[in-house]
C-alpha positions as CSV (number, residue, x, y, z in Angstrom):
1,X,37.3,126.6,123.6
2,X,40.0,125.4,126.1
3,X,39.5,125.4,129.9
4,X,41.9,128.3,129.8
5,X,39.9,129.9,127.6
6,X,36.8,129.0,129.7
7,X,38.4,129.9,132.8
8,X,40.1,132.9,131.5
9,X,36.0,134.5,130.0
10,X,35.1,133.4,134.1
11,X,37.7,136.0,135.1
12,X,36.9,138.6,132.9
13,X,32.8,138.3,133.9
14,X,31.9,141.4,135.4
15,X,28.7,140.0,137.1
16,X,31.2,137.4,139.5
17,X,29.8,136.7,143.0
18,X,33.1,138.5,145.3
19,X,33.0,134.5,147.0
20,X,33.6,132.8,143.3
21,X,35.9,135.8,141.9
22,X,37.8,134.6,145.1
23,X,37.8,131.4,144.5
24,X,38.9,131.6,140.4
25,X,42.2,133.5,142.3
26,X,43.0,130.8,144.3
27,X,42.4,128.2,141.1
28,X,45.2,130.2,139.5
29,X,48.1,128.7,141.9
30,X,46.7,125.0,141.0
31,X,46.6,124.4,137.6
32,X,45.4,120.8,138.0
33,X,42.7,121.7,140.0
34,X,41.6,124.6,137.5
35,X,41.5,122.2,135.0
36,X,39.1,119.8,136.9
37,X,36.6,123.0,137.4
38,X,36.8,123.8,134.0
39,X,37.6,120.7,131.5
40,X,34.1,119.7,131.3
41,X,30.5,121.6,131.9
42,X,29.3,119.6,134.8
43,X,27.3,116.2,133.6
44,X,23.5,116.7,132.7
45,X,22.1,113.2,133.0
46,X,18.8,111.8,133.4
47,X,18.4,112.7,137.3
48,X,19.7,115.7,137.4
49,X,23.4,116.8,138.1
50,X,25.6,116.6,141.3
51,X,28.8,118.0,142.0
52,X,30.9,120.0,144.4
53,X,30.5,123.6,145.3
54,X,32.7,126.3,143.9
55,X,33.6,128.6,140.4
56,X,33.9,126.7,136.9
57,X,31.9,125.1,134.2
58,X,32.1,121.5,136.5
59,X,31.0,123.0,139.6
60,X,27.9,123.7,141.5
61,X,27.3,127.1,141.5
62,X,24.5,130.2,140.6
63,X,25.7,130.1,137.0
64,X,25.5,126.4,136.5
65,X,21.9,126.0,138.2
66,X,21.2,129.3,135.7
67,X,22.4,127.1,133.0
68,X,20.3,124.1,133.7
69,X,17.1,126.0,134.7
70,X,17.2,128.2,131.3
71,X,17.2,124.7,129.5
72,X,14.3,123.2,131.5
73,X,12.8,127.0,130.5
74,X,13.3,126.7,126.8
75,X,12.0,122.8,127.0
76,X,8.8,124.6,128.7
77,X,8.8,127.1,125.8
78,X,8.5,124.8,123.3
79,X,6.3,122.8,125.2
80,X,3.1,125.8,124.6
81,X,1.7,128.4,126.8
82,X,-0.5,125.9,129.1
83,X,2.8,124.3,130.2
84,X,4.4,127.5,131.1
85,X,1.1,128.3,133.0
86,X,1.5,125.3,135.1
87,X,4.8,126.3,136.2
88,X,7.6,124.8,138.6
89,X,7.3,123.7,142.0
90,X,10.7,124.2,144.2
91,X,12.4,122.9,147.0
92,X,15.5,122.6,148.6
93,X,17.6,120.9,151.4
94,X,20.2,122.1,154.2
95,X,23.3,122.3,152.4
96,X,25.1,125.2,151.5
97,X,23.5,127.6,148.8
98,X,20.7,125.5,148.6
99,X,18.3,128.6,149.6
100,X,20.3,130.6,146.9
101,X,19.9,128.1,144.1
102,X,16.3,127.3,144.8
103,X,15.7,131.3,144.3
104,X,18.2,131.5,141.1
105,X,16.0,129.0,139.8
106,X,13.2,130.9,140.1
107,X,14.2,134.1,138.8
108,X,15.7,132.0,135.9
109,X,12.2,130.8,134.7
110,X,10.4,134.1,135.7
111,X,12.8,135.5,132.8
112,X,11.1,133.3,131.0
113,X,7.5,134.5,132.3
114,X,7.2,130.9,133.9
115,X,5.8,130.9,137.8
116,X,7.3,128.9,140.2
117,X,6.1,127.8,143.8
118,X,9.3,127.8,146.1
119,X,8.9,126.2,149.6
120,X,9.1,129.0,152.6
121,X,12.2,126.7,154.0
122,X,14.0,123.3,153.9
123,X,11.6,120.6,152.4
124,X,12.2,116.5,151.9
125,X,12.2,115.8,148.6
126,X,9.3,113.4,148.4
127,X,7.4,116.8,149.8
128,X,8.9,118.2,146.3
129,X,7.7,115.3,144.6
130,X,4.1,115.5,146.2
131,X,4.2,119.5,145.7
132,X,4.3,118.7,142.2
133,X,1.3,116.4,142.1
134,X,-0.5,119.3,144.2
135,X,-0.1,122.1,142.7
136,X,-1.0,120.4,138.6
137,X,2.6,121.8,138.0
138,X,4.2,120.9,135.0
139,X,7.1,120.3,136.7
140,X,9.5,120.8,140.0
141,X,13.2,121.4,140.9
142,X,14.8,119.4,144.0
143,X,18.3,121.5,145.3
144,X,19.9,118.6,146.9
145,X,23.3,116.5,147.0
146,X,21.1,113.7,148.9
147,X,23.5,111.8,151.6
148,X,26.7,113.0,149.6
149,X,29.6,115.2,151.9
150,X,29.1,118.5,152.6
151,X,30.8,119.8,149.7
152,X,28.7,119.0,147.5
153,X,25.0,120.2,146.1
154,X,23.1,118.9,143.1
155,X,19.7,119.7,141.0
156,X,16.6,117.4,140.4
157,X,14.5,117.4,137.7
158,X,10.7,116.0,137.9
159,X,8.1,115.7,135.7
160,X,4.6,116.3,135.9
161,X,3.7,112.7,137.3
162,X,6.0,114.0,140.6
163,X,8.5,111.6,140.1
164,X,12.2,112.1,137.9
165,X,11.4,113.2,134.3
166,X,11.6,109.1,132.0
167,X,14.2,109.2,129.9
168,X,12.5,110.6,126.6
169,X,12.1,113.2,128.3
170,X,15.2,114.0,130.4
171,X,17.1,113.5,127.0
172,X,14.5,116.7,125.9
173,X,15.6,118.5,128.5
174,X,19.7,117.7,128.6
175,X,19.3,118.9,124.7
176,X,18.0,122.1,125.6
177,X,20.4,122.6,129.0
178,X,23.4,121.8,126.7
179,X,22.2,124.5,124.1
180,X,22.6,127.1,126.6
181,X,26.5,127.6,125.8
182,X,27.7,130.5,128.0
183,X,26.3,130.2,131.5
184,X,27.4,133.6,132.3
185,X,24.9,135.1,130.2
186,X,21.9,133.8,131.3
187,X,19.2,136.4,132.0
188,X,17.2,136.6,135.0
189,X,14.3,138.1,136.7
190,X,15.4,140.4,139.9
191,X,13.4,138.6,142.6
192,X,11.8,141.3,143.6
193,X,10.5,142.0,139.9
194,X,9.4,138.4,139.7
195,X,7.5,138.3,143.2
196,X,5.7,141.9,142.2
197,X,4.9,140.1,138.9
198,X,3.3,137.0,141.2
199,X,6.1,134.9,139.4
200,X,7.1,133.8,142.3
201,X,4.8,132.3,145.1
202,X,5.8,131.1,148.1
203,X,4.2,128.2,149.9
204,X,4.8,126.0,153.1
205,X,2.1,125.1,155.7
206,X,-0.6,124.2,153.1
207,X,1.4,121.6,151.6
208,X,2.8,120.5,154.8
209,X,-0.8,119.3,155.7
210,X,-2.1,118.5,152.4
211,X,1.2,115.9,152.5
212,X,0.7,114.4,156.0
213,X,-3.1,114.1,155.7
214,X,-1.7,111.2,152.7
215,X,0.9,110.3,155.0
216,X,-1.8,109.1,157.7
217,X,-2.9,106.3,154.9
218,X,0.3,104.7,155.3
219,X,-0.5,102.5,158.7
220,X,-2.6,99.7,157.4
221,X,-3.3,98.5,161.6
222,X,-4.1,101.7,163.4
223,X,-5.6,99.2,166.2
224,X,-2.0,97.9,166.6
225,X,-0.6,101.0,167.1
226,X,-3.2,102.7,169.3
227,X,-2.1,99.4,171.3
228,X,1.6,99.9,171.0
229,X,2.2,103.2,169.9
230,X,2.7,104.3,173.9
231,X,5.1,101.1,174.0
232,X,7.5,101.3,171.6
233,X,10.8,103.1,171.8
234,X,12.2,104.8,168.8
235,X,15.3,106.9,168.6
236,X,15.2,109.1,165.0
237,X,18.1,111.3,163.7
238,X,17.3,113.5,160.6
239,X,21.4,113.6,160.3
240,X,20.9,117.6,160.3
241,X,18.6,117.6,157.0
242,X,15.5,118.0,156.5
243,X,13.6,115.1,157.5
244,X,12.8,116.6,161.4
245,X,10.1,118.8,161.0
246,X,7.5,116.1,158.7
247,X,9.4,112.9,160.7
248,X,8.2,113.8,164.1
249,X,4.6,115.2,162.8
250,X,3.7,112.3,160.9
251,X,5.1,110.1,163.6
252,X,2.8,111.7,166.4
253,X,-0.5,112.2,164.2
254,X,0.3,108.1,163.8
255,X,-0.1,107.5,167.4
256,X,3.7,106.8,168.7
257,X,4.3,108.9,171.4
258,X,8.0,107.2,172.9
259,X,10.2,108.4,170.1
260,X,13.1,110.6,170.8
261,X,15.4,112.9,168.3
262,X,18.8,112.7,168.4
263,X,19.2,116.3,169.6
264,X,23.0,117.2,167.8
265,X,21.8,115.6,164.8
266,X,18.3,117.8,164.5
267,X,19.9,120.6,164.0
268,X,20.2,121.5,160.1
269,X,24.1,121.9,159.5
270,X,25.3,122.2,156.3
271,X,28.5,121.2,157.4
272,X,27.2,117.7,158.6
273,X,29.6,118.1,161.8
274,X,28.6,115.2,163.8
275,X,29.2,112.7,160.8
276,X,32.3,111.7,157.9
277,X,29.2,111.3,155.6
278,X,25.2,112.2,156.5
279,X,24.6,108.9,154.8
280,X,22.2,106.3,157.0
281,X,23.8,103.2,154.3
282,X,27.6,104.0,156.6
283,X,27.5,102.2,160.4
284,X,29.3,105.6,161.6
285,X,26.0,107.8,160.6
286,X,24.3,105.9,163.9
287,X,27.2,106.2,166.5
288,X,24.9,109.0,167.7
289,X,21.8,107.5,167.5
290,X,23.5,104.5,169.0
291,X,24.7,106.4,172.1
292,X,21.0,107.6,172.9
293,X,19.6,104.3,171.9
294,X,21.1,103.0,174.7
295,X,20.6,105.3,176.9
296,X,17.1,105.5,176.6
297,X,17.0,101.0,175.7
298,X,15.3,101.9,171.9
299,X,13.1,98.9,170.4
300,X,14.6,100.6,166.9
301,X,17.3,103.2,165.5
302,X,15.8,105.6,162.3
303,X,18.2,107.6,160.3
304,X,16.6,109.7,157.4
305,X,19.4,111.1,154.9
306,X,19.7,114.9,154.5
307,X,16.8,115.4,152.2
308,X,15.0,112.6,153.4
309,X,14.0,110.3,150.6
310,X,16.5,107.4,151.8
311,X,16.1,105.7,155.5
312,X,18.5,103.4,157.3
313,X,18.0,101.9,160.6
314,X,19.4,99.6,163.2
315,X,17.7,97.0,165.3
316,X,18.3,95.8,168.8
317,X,19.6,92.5,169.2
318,X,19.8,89.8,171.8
319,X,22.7,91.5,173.7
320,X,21.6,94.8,173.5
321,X,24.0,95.8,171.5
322,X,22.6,97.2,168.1
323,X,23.2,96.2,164.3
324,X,22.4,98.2,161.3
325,X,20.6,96.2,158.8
326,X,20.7,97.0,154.6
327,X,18.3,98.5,152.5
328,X,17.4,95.0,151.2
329,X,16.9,93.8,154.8
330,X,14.3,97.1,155.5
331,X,12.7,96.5,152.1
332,X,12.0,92.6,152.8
333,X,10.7,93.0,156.5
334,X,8.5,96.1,155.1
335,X,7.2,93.9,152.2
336,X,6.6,91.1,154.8
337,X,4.4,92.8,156.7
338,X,2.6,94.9,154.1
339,X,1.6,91.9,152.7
340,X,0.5,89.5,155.7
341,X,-0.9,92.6,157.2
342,X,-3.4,93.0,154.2
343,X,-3.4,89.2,153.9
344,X,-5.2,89.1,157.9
345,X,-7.5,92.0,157.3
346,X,-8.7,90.7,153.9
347,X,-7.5,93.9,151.9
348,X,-5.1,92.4,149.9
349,X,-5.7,92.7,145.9
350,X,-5.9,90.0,143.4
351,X,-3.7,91.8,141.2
352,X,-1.4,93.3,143.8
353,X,2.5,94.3,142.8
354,X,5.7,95.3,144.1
355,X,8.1,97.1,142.5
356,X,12.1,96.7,143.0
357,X,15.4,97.4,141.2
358,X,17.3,95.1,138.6
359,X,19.9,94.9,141.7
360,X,18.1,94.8,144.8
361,X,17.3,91.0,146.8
362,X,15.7,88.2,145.5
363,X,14.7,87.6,149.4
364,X,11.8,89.9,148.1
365,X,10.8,88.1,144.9
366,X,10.5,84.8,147.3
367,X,8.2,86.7,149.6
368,X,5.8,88.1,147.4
369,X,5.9,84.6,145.6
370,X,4.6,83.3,149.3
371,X,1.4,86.0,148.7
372,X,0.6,85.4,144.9
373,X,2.0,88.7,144.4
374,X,3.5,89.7,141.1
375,X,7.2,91.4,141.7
376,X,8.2,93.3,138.5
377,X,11.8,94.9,138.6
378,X,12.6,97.4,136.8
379,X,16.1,99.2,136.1
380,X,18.1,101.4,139.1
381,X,16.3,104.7,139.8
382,X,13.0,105.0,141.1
383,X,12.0,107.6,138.2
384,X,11.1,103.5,136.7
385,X,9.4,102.9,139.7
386,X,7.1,105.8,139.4
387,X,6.4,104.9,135.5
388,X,5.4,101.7,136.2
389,X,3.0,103.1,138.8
390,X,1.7,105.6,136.6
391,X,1.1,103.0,133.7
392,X,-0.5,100.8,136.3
393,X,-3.0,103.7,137.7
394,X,-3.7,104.2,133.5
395,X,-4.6,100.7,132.8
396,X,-5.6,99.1,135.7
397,X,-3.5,96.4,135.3
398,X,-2.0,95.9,138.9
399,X,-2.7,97.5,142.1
400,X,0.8,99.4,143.6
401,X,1.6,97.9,147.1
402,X,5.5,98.9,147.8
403,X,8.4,99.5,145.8
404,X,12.2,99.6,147.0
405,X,15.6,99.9,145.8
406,X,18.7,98.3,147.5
407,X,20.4,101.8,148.4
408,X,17.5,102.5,151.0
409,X,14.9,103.8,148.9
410,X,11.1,102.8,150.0
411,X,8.2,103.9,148.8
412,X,4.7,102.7,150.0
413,X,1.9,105.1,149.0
414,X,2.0,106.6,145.0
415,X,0.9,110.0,146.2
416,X,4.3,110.7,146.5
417,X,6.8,109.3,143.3
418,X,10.2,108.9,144.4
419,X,11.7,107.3,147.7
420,X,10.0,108.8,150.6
421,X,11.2,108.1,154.0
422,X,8.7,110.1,156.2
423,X,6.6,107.6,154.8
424,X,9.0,104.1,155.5
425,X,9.8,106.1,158.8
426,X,5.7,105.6,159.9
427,X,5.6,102.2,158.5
428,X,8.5,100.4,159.8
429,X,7.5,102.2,163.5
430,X,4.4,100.2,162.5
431,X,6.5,97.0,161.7
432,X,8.5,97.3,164.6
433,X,5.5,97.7,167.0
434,X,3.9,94.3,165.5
435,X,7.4,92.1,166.6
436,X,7.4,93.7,169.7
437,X,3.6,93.0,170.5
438,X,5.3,89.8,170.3
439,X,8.2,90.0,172.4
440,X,9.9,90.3,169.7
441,X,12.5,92.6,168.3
442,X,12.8,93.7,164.5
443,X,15.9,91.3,164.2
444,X,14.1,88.8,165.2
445,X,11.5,89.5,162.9
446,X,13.8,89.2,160.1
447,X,15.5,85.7,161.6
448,X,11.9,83.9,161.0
449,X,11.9,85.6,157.5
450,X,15.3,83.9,156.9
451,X,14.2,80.4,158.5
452,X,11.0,80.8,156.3
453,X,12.7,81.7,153.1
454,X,16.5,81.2,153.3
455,X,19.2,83.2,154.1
456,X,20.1,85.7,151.7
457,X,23.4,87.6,152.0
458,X,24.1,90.7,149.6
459,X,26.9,93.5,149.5
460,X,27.2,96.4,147.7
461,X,31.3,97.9,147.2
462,X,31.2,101.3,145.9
463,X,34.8,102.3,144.0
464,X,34.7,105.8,144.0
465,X,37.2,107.3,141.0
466,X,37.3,111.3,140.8
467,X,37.7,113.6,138.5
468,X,39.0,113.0,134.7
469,X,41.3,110.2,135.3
470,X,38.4,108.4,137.3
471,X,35.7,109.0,134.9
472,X,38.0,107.2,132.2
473,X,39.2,104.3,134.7
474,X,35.2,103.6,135.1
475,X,34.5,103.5,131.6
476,X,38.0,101.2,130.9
477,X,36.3,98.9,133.3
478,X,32.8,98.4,132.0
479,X,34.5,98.3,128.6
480,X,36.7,95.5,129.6
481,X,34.2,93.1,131.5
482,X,32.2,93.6,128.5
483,X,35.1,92.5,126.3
484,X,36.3,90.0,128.6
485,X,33.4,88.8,130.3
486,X,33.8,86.5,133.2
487,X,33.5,82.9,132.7
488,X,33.0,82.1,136.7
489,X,33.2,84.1,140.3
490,X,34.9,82.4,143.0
491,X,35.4,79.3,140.9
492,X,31.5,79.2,141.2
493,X,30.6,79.0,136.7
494,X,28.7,82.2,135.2
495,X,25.4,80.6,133.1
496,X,23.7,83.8,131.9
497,X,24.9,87.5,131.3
498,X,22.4,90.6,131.2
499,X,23.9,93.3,129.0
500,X,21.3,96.1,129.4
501,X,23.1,98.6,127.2
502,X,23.5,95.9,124.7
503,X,19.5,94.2,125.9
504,X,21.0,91.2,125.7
505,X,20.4,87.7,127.9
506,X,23.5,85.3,126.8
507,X,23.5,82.2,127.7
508,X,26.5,80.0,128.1
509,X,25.8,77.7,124.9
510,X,25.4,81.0,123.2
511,X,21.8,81.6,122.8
512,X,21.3,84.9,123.3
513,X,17.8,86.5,124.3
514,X,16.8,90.4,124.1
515,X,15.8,91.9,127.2
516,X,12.9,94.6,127.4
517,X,14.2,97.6,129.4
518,X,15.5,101.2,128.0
519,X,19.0,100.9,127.7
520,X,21.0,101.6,130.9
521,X,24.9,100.8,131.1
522,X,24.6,97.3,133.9
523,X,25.8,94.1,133.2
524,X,24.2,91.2,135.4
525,X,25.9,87.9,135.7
526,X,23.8,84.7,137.0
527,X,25.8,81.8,138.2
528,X,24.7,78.6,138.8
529,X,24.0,77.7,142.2
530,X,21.6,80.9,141.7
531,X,23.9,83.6,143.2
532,X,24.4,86.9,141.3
533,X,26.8,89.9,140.6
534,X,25.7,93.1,138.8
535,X,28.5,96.1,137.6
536,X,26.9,99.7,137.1
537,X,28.5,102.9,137.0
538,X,26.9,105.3,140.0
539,X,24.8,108.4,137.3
540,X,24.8,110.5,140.6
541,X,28.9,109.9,142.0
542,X,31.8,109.1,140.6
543,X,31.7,105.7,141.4
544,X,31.3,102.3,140.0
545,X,29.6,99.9,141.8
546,X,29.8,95.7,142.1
547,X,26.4,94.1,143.5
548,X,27.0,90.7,145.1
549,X,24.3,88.6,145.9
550,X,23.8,85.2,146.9
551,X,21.1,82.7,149.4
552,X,22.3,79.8,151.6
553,X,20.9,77.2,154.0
554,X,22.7,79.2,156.8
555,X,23.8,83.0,157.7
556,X,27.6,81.5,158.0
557,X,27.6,79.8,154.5
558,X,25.8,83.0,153.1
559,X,28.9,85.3,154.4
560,X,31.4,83.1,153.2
561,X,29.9,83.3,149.7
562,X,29.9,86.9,150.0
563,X,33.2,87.0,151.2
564,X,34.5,84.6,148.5
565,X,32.5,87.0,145.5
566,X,34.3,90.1,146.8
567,X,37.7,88.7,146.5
568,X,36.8,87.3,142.8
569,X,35.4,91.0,141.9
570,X,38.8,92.7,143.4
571,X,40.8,90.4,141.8
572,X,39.5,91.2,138.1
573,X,39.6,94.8,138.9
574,X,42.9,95.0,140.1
C-alpha cells in the first residue's frame, strides 16, 4: 500500500485514541509531514525502536508498541510453553506515554496468555535489566527514548541473560514484529481481564532492594569511604528521569552523606523543562548542577540521563570553575582505580578483563596494559558487552572487571547487563573520595593519568539527518567513503582500514586481513602516527557519527590534532 492508503485505513479505524484521531486531522493540512508518519513502519533494529510521539506507521504510539510486543509474543509462541511461562519483565521511564505503553505491552502479551511483571512506577533501565535476571524471565521490555528530546519515546528489547537480545536473536524477533502487518488490529487483553487472570503482576519495592543489596558490592574500599564519605561534596541531578529514587539510596547505604540533588532537576518532567536535551554528554545539561555546585563548593558534578543507564559528570578544577569531562575520560579514571584499588588490596585476578567498544579510547587499553589486564573490544552496543560476559561466566575464561563505551555507558558489576549508572554513580563517588583523601581533585586525578600514559584527545561529531531525505544522505555517505576511501586525514597517511560490514583489515600494500566480529556497518581508519577515525551510522537516531581519536606528548598538541581531523572529516563530507 501507499502512505495514503496507510494513512487513509488510520482514519477510517474505529478503535482511534480522540488524541491520535486529532492528530491524523491536523496531518491532513501537511502533506509532507503525513508522509514522514506514514512512508515507512518505524525501524525494528537490533535495540529496539526509537522515534517521536504521535499517529502513523513511523511514530511512537499504542498501536506501534502493539505491533512490536505481538511480534516478541509470536517469537515467545514459537519458542514452547516454558518460555511463555517465564514471561516479560517491564519497565518504563518519565516521558510521555511511557506508563501507557508499558501497560499496552502487557495486555498485548496477556492476549497471548504470556505474564508480565510491570514495575509499580518509573524504573532505570539497568533495574529492567536486573528485573530480568530476578525474576528467571524469559525476557523484559524497557519504554524509554534514553537522553533523546522530549518528543520522543522508544522500546527495548532484552533477552533472558538481562542484557539487549544478540543479534541472532533480535533478527528472530524483527522477523516476527514485521509479520504483524496491520497494527491496528492487534488484539489485546483488557487490563482488568489480564490482572484478574494474574497476567499481570505488579512489583516495585522487592526489586528495589534485591537491586541495591548488589549495588552495595560495587565499593571495593569501604574503609575509604567510611573515612571520606562525610567529606566529600557531591551535587547529583537525575535531569528529571528516573535515576533519583535508586541514586540517592545507593549513595547513602554506601556511606556518603554530603551529596545534594539538584532540586528543579529531581522532579520527573516529561517535558525536560530545565534543559534543550536531558542528555549529560551536552555542557548545557550541567548549567544547573553547575549553579549549585558552586554554591554549595562540590568536590564533583553527577548527571544520570533520563532512564539512567548513561552518567556524565564535571570536575572541579584549579579555579573553581568546573569542566565536564567525556565518557572516555570517566571510563579511564574508573578503570584506573578499579584496577590499582584491587592491585593494593591483593584482589586482583590473574585473568582479569575489561570490556570496551571498537570506538572508545585507547587511553584505556594503555592502562590495563600497565596491570597485565587483558582489554577485549568489542563492537558499539553494550548488548556485546553483556555476551562477552556471559561467555566468560560459561567458560571461565576471564574474570569481568569493568566495561564502558565512549557515549557514557559504564558498567562495573555483571548482575546488571547493560550500562548502569546508579552503579558508576557509587563508584566514581568512591574515585573521587580517593583524590581528594589526597588533596586532590578528580581533574587532577586524570592529569597524573595523562603524565603517566600520554595525553589522549578524542571527539565525537554527531550529524544528525531526519526523516527520508536524511536516512538516504547517511547511507550516500557510508557508501561513498567506502567507494572512495581516504588515503590520509589532515595530510597525516591512512595505513589500515577496518570494514566491519565487509570484516575486512586492508592494509595500504593491499593485504587484506578478515576481522572476527558480526557484521555491523563501521569503518575504522588507522593512521600512522597511531591516531584514529571511525564512521558509524547512530541504530538509535538519525545520525551519523565521525570518531576522532588521537595521543600526544602534550594536551595542546593533542587539541590541535583533533582540531586538524575535524576539518579533514568536514571537508570530505561536504
Amino acid at each position: 500500500m501507499s502512505w495514503e492508503q496507510v494513512y487513509e485505513q488510520w482514519m477510517n479505524e474505529e478503535n482511534i485514541p480522540e488524541n491520535l484521531k486529532k492528530e491524523l486531522q491536523d496531518l491532513k493540512e501537511d502533506p509532507e509531514k503525513c508522509e514522514d508518519a506514514f512512508y515507512a513502519p518505524l525501524e525494528f533494529g537490533t535495540a529496539g525502536m526509537r522515534g517521536i510521539l504521535g499517529a502513523g506507521i513511523n511514530r511512537m504510539n499504542i498501536f506501534t508498541i502493539r505491533q512490536a510486543t505481538e511480534g516478541l509474543a509470536r517469537f515467545m509462541d514459537a519458542e514452547g510453553a516454558e518460555t511463555k511461562r517465564r514471561g516479560v519483565a517491564i519497565a518504563y521511564d518519565s516521558r510521555h506515554m511511557s506508563p501507557e505503553f508499558a501497560m499496552e505491552a502487557a495486555k498485548t502479551l496477556a492476549q497471548h496468555g504470556i505474564p508480565a511483571f510491570v514495575f509499580e512506577s518509573l524504573r532505570p533501565t539497568p533495574e529492567l535489566s536486573f528485573a530480568v535476571r530476578y525474576l528467571n524471565a524469559f525476557s523484559g521490555i524497557m519504554i524509554t527514548a534514553s537522553h533523546n528530546p522530549a518528543a520522543y519515546n522508544g522500546y527495548k528489547v532484552y533477552g533472558a541473560d538481562g542484557g539487549q537480545m544478540p543479534p541472532a536473536d533480535a533478527d528472530a524477533l524483527t522477523k516476527y514484529v514485521r509479520e504483524v502487518e496491520n497494527p491496528l488490529k492487534v488484539e489485546v487483553l483488557s487490563e482488568d481481564q489480564a490482572k484478574q487472570s494474574d497476567l499481570i503482576t505488579i512489583i516495585g519495592e522487592e526489586v528495589d532492594t534485591a537491586y541495591l543489596k548488589e549495588v552495595k558490592t560495587v565499593t571495593i574500599n569501604q574503609e575509604l569511604i567510611n573515612d571520606m564519605g562525610k567529606e566529600l561534596k557531591l551535587v547529583y541531578t537525575p535531569l528529571h528521569g528516573t535515576g533519583k529514587m535508586l541514586g540517592e539510596k545507593a549513595l547513602k547505604q554506601a556511606g556518603f552523606e554530603k551529596f545534594v540533588l539538584v532540586p528543579e532537576q529531581a522532579i520527573a518532567d516529561p517535558d525536560f523543562t530545565t534543559v534543550k536535551s536531558p542528555n549529560p554528554e551536552e555542557h548545557s545539561a550541567f548549567e544547573y548542577a553547575i549553579r549549585l555546585g558552586e554554591k554549595e563548593d562540590a568536590d564533583l558534578l553527577i548527571a544520570t540521563d533520563p532512564d539512567a543507564d548513561r552518567l556524565g559528570a564535571a570536575v572541579r578544577l584549579p579555579n573553581g570553575s568546573y569542566q565536564v569531562l567525556t565518557g572516555n575520560q570517566l571510563g579511564s579514571i574508573m578503570i584506573q582505580y578499579i584496577l590499582e584499588a584491587h592491585k593494593q588490596a591483593g584482589t586482583l585476578p590473574e585473568n582479569a578483563v575489561v570490556l570496551k567498544s571498537i570506538v572508545s579510547s585507547e587511553l584505556a587499553t594503555a592502562i590495563t596494559a600497565k596491570y597485565n589486564t587483558k582489554m577485549v573490544d568489542v563492537l558499539t552496543g553494550f548488548k556485546f558487552i553483556a555476551e562477552k560476559i556471559e561467555q566468560y561466566e560459561e567458560d571461565h575464561s576471564q574474570s569481568f572487571m569493568f566495561g564502558f563505551e565512549e557515549s557514557y555507558g559504564y558498567l562495573v558489576k555483571s548482575f546488571v547487563r547493560d550500562k548502569d549508572a546508579i552503579q558508576a554513580l557509587v563508584l566514581l563517588a568512591e574515585v573521587a573520595a580517593f583524590y581528594k583523601k589526597q588533596g586532590k581533585t578528580l581533574y587532577d586525578g586524570l592529569q597524573d593519568i595523562f603524565e603517566e600514559y600520554g595525553y589522549f584527545e578524542e571527539k565525537t561529531i554527531s550529524v544528525t539527518l531526519s526523516g527520508i531525505e536524511g536516512s538516504e544522505k547517511i547511507k550516500a555517505l557510508m557508501k561513498k567513503f567506502r567507494e572512495e576511501a581516504p588515503t590520509s586525514f589532515a595530510n597525516i597517511k591512512v595505513t589500515q582500514t577496518e570494514d566491519f560490514k565487509e570484516l575486512t583489515r586492508t592494509f595500504t600494500d593491499g593485504k587484506v586481513e578478515a576481522l572476527s566480529t558480526p557484521p555491523s556497518d563501521v569503518l575504522k581508519y588507522f593512521l600512522e602516527e597511531g591516531s584514529w577515525i571511525a564512521i558509524r551510522p547512530s541504530g538509535t537516531e538519525p545520525k551519523i557519527k565521525f570518531y576522532l581519536a588521537t595521543k600526544a606528548a602534550s594536551q595542546t598538541e593533542a587539541d590541535q590534532k583533533i582540531k586538524n581531523f575535524e576539518q579533514a572529516v568536514n571537508a570530505l563530507t561536504e
